[in-house]
N, C-alpha and C positions, 0 to 999 in steps of 0.2 A: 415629699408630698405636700401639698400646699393646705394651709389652716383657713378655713374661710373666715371665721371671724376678724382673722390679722389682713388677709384681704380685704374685708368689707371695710374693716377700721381705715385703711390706706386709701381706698376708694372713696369711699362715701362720707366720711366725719366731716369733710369742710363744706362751707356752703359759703357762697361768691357773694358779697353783699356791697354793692358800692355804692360809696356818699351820693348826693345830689348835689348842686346847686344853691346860691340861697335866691331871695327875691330881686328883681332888677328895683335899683334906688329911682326915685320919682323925681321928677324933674321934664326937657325936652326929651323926645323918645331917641334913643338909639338906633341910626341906623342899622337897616338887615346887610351882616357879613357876605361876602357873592364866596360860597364857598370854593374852596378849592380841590380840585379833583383828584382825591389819592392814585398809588400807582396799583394798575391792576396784578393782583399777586398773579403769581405760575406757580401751580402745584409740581412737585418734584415727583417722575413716574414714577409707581409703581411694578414694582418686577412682575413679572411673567409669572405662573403658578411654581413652584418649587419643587421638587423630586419628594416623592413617599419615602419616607423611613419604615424600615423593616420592623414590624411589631414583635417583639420574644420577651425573653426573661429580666435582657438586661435593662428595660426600660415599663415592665411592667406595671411600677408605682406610677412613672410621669405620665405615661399613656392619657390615663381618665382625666390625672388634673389639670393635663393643657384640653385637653378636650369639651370638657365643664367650664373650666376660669377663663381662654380667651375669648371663647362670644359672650361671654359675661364682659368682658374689658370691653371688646367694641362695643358693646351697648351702650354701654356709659355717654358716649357722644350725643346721644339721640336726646339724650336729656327728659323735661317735664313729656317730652311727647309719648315714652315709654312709660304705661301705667304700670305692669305686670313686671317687671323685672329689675327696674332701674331704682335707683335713690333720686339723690337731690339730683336738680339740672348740674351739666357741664359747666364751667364758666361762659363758654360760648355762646351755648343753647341761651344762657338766663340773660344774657346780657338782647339776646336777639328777641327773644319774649316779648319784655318790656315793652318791647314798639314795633312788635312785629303788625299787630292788626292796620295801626297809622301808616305804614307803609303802604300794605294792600289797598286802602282807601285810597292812597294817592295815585298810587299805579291805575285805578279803576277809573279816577278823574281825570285821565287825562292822556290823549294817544303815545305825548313826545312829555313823561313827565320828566320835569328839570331834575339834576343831580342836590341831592340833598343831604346836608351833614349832621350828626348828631351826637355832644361832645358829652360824657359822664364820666367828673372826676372820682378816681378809689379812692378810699378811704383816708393811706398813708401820703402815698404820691402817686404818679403817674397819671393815664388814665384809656378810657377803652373809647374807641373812636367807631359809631356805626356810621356807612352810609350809601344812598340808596341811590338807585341808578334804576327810574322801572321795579321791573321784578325781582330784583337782586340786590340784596343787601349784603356786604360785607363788612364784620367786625375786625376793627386791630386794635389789637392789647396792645399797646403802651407803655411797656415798663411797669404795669398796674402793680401796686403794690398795696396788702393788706395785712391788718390785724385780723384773726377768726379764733374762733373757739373750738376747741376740740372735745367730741364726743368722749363722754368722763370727766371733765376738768382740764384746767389748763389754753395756754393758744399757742398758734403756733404764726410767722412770719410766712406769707408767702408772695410770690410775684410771678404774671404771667407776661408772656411777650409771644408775639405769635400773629395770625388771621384767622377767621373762620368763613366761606361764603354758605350763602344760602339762594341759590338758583329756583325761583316757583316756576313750576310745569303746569300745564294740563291734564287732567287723568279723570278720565267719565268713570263715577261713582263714588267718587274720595271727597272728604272735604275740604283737605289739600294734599297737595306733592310737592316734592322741591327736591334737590340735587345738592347737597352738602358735602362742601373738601374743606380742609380742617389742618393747618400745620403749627401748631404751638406749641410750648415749651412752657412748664407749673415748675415750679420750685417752693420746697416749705423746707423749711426748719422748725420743728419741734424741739429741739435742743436735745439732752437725751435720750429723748425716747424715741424720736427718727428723725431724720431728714433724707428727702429725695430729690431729686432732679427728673422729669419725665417728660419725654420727648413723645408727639402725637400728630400721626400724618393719617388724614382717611379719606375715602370718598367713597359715596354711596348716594341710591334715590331711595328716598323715602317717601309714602304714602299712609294718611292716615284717614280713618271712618272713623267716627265716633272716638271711644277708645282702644281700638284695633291700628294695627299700624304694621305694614307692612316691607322689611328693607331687601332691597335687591343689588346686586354687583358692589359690594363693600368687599373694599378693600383698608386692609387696617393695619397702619404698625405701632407698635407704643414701647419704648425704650426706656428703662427704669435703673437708675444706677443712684444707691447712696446707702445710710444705715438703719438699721432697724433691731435697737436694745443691744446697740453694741456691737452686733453684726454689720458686716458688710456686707453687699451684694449688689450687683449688676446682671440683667436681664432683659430679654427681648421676648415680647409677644406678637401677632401676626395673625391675620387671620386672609385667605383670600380668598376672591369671589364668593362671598358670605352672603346667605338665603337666609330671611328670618320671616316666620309670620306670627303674629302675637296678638294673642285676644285671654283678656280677663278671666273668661270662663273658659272659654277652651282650652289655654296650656299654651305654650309656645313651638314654635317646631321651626329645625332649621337645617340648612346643609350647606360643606362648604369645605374649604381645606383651612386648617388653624396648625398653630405652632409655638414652640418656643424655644429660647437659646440662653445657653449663662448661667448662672447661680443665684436661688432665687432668693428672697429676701429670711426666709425659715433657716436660709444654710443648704438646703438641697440642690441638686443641680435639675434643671430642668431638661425639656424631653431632648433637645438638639435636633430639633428636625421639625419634618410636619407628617401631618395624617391627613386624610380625607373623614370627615363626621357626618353623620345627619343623624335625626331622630326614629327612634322604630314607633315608640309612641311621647305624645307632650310632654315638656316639661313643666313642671309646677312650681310653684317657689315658696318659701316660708316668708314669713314680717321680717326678714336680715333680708331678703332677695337673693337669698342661697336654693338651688332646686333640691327639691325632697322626693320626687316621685316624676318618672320617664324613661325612658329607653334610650342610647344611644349608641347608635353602631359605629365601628372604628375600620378603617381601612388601612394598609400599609403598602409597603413594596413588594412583592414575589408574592401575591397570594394571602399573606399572613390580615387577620384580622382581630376584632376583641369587641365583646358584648357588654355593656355598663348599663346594671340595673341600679337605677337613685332610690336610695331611702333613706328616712329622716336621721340616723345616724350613721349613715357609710353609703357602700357599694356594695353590688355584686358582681365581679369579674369572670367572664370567658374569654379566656386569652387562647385565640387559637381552635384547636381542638380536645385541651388541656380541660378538667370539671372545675365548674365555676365554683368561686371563693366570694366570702364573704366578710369585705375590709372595710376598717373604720378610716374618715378623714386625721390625715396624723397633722 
């Protein structure tokens, strides 16, 4: 069974923070660079929906925590734009932030705006490359590498390499939409106390009101292989065709098939397969972004099902037609 607190710590401790720039020296002015036009990435397809795994005895533990932890993992992508569930931005998302509004003002000046580049060195080395074509801005990691601090003490090495796009739409009633695919590669080293390797491929439309924000047709894979306290492990999470609508005060509600594969970073093994999930009622989340209170129904193969009531120390399990049980997160 998965520990959320060693999840949230793996998730959420680091925060993306790259150098700037310094001032250009005074003198004749430097001509403007006629940028050059990156290659446009190809996302690698996503699979088809996956076969239902049979819900019983022998997977009763992994059942709930792939169920819980991987739309909690796709979230993560969405970044600052998720109030209700997320932590710090993605690297992606913060990098896109920064100069997401300058974008839209350009795209708005102008029918045929020109291709535009915008270069921000990290920290150590490398650096992350955005640029803008119209309505679509794409980030590439660089080899970026940083120094960060980790939540309790200490820092830890990391470096990403990878792309992120961000496609704006039209959507009457939003204050934006856009269309975000995502395939990068995080690496940290913490020295003993973990390092990972994590592999992330997604695509999804996202729409936001205010701080509501709603994702549709996400599809999500995230691949995690390295140590944690000495432990080894290697692990796959997934989520497809993933429904989420999420608002502040209302709870969040979602539906969708999710999965996972491997051994997970606790020493457990994970569910091996997928379920179909959605919510009976909202979830709610505590100040960690762990849910504390909701409903969530589980679907399998041949009929079989399972009922997870969330509360602020465990669950409540109907597995089947068997009487619900009441477990704590191990």
């Amino acid at each position: 069974m998965l520990k959320h607190t060693a999840l949230l710590a793996m998730t959420g401790l680091l925060l993306t923070s790259c150098g700037g720039g310094g001032d250009a020296p005074s003198g004749a002015p430097t001509p403007t660079p006629v940028p050059t036009p990156l290659p446009t990435p190809v996302p690698t397809p996503l699979p088809e929906p996956s076969p239902l795994l049979k819900l019983g005895a022998e997977n009763r533990f992994a059942a709930p925590a792939v169920a819980v932890y991987a739309p909690i993992s796709a979230l993560y992508v969405s970044g600052d734009l998720v109030k209700l569930p997320s932590k710090a931005a993605a690297p992606a998302a913060r990098a896109l932030l920064r100069s997401k509004q300058a974008m839209q003002k350009r795209a708005a000046a102008s029918a045929e705006p020109a291709v535009e580049v915008e270069v921000e060195k990290c920290a150590v080395s490398g650096e992350i490359v955005i640029e803008y074509r119209g309505d679509v801005a794409t980030v590439w990691f660089k080899a970026c590498r940083e120094t960060q601090a980790i939540e309790g003490g200490g820092t830890a090495q990391t470096e990403q390499t990878g792309w992120a796009r961000y496609s704006w739409i039209d959507a009457v009633g939003y204050d934006e939409a856009y269309v975000l695919e995502e395939q990068t590669t995080f690496a940290v080293d913490a020295g003993p106390m973990f390092s990972y390797v994590e592999k992330v491929q997604t695509r999804a439309r996202l729409f936001q009101k205010g701080e509501r924000l709603k994702i549709e047709d996400m599809d999500f894979t995230r691949e995690d292989r390295g140590s944690w306290a000495g432990v080894a492990y290697d692990y796959i999470e997934a989520a497809q065709r993933l429904r989420f609508e999420i608002d502040p005060l209302g709870g969040a509600i979602l539906q969708g098939r999710v999965g996972g594969w491997g051994t997970h970073f606790t020493g457990g093994p994970m569910l091996n397969g997928m379920l179909d999930v959605a919510t009976a009622q909202p979830l709610f989340f505590d100040a960690d972004d762990f849910p504390v209170a909701g409903e969530m129904l589980l679907k399998g193969a041949v009929g079989t099902s399972a009922r997870v009531a969330l509360t602020p120390s465990g669950y409540r399990l109907r597995l089947n037609q068997e009487p619900e049980v009441s477990l704590p997160w191990e």
